[in-house]
N, C-alpha and C positions, 0 to 999 in steps of 0.2 A: 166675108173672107174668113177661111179656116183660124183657128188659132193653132198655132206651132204645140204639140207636148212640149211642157217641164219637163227639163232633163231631169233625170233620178238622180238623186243624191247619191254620191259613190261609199262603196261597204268595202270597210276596211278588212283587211286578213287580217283576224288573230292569230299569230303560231301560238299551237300549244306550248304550254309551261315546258322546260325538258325536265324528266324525273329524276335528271341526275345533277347535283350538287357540283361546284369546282372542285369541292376538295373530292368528287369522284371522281372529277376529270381529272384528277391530277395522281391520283391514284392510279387509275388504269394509265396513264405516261408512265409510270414509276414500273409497273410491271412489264410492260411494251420491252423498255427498257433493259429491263431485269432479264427478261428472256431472248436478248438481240442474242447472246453468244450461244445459248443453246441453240437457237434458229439454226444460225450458222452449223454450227456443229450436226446438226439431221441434216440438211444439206450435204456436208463434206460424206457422211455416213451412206447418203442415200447415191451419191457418186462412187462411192468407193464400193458400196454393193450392187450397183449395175454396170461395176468394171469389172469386178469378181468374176460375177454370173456369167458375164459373155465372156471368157476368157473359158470359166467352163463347156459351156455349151460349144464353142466352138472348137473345144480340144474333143468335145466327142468321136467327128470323125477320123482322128490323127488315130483312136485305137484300133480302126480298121486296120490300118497299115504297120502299128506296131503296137500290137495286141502283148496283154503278159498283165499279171495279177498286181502287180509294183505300179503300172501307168493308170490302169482301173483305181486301184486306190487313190491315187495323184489328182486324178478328173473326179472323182466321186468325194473327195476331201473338197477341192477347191469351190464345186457346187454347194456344198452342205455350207462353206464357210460364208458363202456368198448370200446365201439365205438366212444362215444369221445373221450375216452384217446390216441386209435389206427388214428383219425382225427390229437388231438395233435401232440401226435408225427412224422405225416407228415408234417405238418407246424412248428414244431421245425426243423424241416429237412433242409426246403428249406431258413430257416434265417427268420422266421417270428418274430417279437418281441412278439405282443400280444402271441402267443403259449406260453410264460412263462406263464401268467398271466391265460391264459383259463385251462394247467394242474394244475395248482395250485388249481383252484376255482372247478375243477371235482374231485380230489383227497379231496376237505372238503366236496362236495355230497356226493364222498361214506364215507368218515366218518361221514357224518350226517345220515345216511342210514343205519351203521351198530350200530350207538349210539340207531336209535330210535327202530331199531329190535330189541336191547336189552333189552333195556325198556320196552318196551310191553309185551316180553318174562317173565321179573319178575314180571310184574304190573298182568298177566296171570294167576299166576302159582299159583296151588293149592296141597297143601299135602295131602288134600283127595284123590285127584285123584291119587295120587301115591299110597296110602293105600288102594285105592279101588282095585288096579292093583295088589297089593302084595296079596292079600284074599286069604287066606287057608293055607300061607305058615307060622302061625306058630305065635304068639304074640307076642314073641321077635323079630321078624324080623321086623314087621309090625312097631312094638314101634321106634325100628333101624330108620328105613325108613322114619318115620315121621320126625325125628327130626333131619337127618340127610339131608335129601330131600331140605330141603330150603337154607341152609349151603352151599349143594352142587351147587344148579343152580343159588342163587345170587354169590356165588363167581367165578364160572363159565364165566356168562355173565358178569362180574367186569371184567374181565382178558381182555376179549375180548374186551371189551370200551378202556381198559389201552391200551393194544398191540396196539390195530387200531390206538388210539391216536400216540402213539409215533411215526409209520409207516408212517399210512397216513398224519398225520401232519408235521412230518421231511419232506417226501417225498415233499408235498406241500411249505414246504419254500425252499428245495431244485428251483422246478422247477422259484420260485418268485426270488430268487437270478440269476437264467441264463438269468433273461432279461436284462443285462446291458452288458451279455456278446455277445447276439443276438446284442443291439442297436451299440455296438462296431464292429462288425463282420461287420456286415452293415454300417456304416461309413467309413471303412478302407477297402473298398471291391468296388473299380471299376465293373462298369458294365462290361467290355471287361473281367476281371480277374472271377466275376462269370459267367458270359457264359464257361468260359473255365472249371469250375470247376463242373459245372452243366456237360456240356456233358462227365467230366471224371468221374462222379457219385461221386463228392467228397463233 
């Protein structure tokens, strides 16, 4: 009658040792940490530069239809700023400090940009030309039109200085406040701990 094999004796896993100490675990927490509000802030940045950009790109074809050297500049500003903002927000990324400072100073471009299109927009604007456009449709309408016409585009381009203001200026003291949080990150961030953080995309 056969004899049965002895089962083998079972081999244990060793996990390897890990080559990092607690007090590195607790190190790299501390930096994790340290750089949640930057995160955030190249986030907000990298939103705010692919709002930009498509706002540009897609005002490109409106100069088809109202071409003139004031609109080119307007779309050709708004892309530039949008590629800075999308440049910011990589160097917010990787812990630059100045990236505070430079989205900060791109976000009152474009609000000096959408101040002074406004401006011009009312400094422009004629109510004949709006009565010359209404012609035929009627005297009360035209009377309407006139006087309702300026009412309507200064408070119009009012709204849009206010809004911009409060946006892009919030937004800009936002970005002027993360650099203390950057110049922290960077102080409390061993070169070994961001290499390790760099190659884990964090």
């Amino acid at each position: 009658m056969p004899v049965a094999p002895s089962a083998r004796p079972a081999v244990a896993v060793v996990e390897p040792a890990s080559p990092l100490s607690e007090s590195d675990f607790l190190l790299l927490r501390q930096v994790v940490a340290a750089r949640r509000p930057v995160r955030q802030a190249a986030r907000v940045a990298h939103i705010s530069a692919v709002t930009i950009l498509a706002v540009g790109v897609l005002s490109l074809p409106c100069l088809l239809w109202v071409p003139g050297w004031l609109n080119m500049g307007i779309v050709f500003g708004i892309c530039v700023i949008g590629l800075l903002e999308y440049s910011g927000a990589a160097r917010m990324r990787q812990g630059v400090p100045e990236a505070a400072g430079m989205l900060a100073l791109n976000q009152l471009a474009l609000l000096g940009l959408i101040v002074i299109y406004c401006l011009l927009q009312m400094l422009s604007f004629s109510s004949e030309e709006v009565t010359s456009s209404l012609s035929g449709m009627g005297a009360d309408i035209e009377r309407m039109a006139q006087s309702l016409a300026p009412l309507v585009t200064y408070g119009m381009y009012s709204l849009i200085i206010v809004l911009s203001a409060f946006f892009q200026g919030g937004l800009a003291v936002y970005y002027f406040s993360r650099r203390r949080h950057l110049e922290a990150a960077r102080r409390s961030t061993p070169a070994w701990v961001g290499r390790v953080l760099t190659e884990v995309g964090c």
